[in-house]
C-alpha positions as CSV (number, residue, x, y, z in Angstrom):
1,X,-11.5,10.5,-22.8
2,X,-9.9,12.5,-20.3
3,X,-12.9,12.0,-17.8
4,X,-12.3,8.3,-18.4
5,X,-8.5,8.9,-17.3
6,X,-9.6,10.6,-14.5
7,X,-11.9,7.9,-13.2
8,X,-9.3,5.0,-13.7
9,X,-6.7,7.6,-11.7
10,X,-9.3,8.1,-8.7
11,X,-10.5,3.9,-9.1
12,X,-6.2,3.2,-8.5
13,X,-6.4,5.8,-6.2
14,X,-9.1,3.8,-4.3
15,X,-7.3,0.6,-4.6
16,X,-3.4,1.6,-3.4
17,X,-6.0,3.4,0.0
18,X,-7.3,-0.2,0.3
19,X,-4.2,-1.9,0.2
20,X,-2.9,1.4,2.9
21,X,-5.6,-0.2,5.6
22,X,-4.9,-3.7,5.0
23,X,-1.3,-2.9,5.5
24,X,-1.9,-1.4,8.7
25,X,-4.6,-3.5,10.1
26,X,-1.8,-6.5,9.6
27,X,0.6,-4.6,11.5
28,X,-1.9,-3.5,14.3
29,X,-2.5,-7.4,14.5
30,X,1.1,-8.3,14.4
31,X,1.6,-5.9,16.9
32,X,-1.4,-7.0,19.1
33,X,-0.5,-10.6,19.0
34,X,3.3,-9.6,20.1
35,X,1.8,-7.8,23.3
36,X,-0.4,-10.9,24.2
37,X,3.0,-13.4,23.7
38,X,4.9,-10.8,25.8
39,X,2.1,-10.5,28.6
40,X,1.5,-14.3,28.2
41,X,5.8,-14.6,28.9
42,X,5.7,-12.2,31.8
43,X,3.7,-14.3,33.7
44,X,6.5,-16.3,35.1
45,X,8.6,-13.3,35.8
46,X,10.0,-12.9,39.3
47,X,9.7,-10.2,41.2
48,X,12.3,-7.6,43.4
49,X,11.2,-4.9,45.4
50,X,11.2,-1.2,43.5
51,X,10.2,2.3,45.1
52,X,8.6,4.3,42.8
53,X,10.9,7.7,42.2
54,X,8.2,9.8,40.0
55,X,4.5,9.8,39.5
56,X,2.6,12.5,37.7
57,X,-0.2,13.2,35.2
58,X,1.1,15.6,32.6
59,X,-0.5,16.8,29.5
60,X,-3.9,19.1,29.3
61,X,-6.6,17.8,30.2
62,X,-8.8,15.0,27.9
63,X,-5.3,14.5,26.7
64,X,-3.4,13.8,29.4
65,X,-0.9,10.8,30.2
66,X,0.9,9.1,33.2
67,X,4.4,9.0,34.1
68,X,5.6,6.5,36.3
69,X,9.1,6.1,37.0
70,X,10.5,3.2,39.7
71,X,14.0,2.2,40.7
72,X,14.1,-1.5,41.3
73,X,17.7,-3.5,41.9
74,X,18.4,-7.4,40.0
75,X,21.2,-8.6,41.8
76,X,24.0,-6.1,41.9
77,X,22.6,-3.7,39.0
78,X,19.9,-0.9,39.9
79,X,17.6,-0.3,36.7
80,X,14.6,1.9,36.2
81,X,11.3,1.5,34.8
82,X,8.2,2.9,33.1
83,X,6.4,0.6,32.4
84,X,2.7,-0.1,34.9
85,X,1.4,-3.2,32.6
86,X,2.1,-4.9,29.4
87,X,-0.9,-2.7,28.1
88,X,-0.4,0.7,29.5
89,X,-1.4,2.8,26.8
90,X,-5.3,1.1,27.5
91,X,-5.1,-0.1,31.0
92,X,-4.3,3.9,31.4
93,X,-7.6,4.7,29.3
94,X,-9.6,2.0,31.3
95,X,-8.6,2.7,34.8
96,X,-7.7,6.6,34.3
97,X,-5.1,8.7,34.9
98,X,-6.0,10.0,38.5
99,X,-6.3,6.1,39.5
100,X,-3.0,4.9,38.6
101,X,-1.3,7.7,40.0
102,X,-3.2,7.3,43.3
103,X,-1.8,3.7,43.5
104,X,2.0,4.5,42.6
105,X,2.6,8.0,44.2
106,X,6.1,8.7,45.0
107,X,7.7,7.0,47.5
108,X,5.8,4.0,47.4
109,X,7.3,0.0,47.7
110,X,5.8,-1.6,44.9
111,X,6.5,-5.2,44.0
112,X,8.9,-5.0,40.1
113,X,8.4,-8.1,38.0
114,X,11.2,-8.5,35.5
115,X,12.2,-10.0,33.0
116,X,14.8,-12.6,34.4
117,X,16.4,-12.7,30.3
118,X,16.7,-9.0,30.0
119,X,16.3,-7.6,33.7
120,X,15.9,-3.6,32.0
121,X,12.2,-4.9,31.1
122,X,9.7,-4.4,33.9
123,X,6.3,-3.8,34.9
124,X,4.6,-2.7,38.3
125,X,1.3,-5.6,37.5
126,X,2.0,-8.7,35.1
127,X,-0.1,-10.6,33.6
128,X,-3.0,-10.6,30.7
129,X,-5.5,-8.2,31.3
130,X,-8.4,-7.8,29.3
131,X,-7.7,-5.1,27.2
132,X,-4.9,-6.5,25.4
133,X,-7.4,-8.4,23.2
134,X,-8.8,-5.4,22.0
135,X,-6.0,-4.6,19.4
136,X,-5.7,-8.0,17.6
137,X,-9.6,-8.6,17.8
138,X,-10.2,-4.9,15.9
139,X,-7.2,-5.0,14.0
140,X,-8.6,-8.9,12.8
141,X,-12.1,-7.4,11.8
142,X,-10.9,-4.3,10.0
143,X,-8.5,-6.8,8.2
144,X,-10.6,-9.0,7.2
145,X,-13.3,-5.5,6.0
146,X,-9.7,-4.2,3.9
147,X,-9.9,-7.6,2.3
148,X,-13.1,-7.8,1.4
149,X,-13.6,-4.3,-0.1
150,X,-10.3,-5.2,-1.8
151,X,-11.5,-8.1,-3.4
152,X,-14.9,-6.7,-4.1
153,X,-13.8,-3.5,-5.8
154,X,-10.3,-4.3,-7.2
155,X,-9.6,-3.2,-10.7
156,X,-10.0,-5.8,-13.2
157,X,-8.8,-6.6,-16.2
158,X,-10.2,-6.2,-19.8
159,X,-11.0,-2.4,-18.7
160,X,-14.2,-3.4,-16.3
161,X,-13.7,-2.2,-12.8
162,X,-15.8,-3.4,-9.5
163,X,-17.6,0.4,-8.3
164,X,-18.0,1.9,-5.4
């Protein structure tokens, strides 16, 4: 009996993990599919001239990230940006650190697309580069894995329960 209780605690256990990854693997698609609209968008941005005020690799190494910071002006207001693409995080990982920071070093004139709606959003190179299908493509496949494990191994009812 109480290694019967056990079994059904680790089998919900099992289940609520399940239900854990397909909760996340949604939200890693959501998120992937917002980054495509917003890269998709940003193609029609204009541009202003910027000069880039702070370029620097920090963090040890193998775990290092970029900092890029750029003045730009739209109009009358001066803003400042971060932002190198609409997928830094793996256009960084792609391209490494030393490469990027090569091509911005301080000082620089860089071309600053913005967005015309909400001039504080920027980036240094628009458009949709390759690696933005990478989240929404995984995030797809280990969704639709969560799903199927889910429906395989859910708990059903009149006590019999799918195993793992």
């Amino acid at each position: 009996m109480h290694n019967q209780s056990l079994n059904d605690l680790g089998n919900q256990f099992g289940v609520w993990m399940l239900r854990l990854f397909i909760f996340l693997s949604f939200s890693a698609l959501l998120f992937g599919l917002w980054a495509l609209i917003h890269a998709y968008n940003g193609n029609d941005w204009p541009r202003v001239r910027g000069t880039i005020i702070y370029s620097r690799m920090v963090g040890p190494t193998g775990k290092a990230s970029v900092q890029i910071r750029y003045n730009y002006a739209v109009g009358n207001q001066t803003y400042k940006g971060q932002h190198v693409s609409f997928a830094d995080a793996f256009h960084i990982r792609m391209f490494g650190i030393e490469s990027i920071v090569s091509r911005y070093p301080k000082g620089t004139r860089v071309w600053v697309y913005f967005d015309p709606e909400n001039p504080q959003k920027a980036v240094l190179e628009k458009g949709i580069r390759p690696e933005l299908y990478w989240t929404p493509i995984g995030a797809f496949i280990i969704l639709i894995l969560g799903i199927f494990f889910h429906t395989r191994f859910k708990p059903k009812r009149g006590g019999r329960r799918g195993s793992l």
